[in-house]
C-alpha positions, 0 to 999 in steps of 0.5 A, spaced: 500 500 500 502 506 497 502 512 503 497 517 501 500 525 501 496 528 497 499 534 492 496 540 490 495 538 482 498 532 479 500 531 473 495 526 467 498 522 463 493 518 458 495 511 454 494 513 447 489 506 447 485 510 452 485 516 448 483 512 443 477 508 447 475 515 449 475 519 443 470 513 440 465 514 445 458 517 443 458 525 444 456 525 451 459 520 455 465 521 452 465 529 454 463 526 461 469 521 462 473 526 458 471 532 465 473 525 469 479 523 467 481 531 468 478 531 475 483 526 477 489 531 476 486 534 482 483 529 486 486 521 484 482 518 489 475 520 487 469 517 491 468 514 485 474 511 485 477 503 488 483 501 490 485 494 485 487 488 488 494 487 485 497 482 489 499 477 484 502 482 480 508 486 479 506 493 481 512 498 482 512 500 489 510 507 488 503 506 485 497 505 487 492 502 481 485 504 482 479 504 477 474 510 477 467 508 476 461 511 472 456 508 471 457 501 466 464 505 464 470 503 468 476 508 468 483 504 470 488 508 472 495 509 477 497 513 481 504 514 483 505 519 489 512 520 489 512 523 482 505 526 482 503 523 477 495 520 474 497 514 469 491 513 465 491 506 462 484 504 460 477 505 459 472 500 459 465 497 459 462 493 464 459 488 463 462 484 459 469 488 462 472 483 467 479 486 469 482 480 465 487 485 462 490 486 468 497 483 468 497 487 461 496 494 464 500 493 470 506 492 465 506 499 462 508 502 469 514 499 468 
């Protein structure tokens, strides 16, 4: 578990697949994930936001990986406290969205 010191702003960065994911929203939920997705700058630990179970995986030390949800839609990300930086990895759909390409999302932390 990662120690929480909340910084004033952090910075975001958004996997170009969940850029894309998002971009092929419909209009209004797109704008709707788009303005949570920036809130996380602020605030990475939303009320709407979970912390993951991730300990069968190969975390780095310094993150924390959470997903935000809204709705059907499931918004997976990571939060490194040190750096200040908001990780955005995924975006998806629930149901059918299991969390089956954990593994694979925890890997780009690396």
């Amino acid at each position: 578990m990662v120690k929480r010191m909340k910084q004033a702003n952090y910075r975001l960065w958004v996997e170009p697949e969940a850029y894309t994911a998002r971009e092929n929203l419909p209009g209004n939920i797109r704008q709707w994930i788009k303005r949570a997705i920036e809130d996380l700058e602020k605030d990475p630990y939303p009320s709407t936001s979970k912390s993951l179970d991730t300990t069968d995986l190969d975390v780095p030390p310094d993150f924390e990986f959470r997903r935000l949800r809204l709705e059907h839609w499931r918004v997976l990300y990571a939060i490194n406290e040190k750096d200040g930086l908001v990780w955005v990895l995924a975006i998806h759909r629930r149901p059918p969205y299991k969390y089956e390409d954990l593994p694979e999302l925890v890997s780009k932390l690396h």
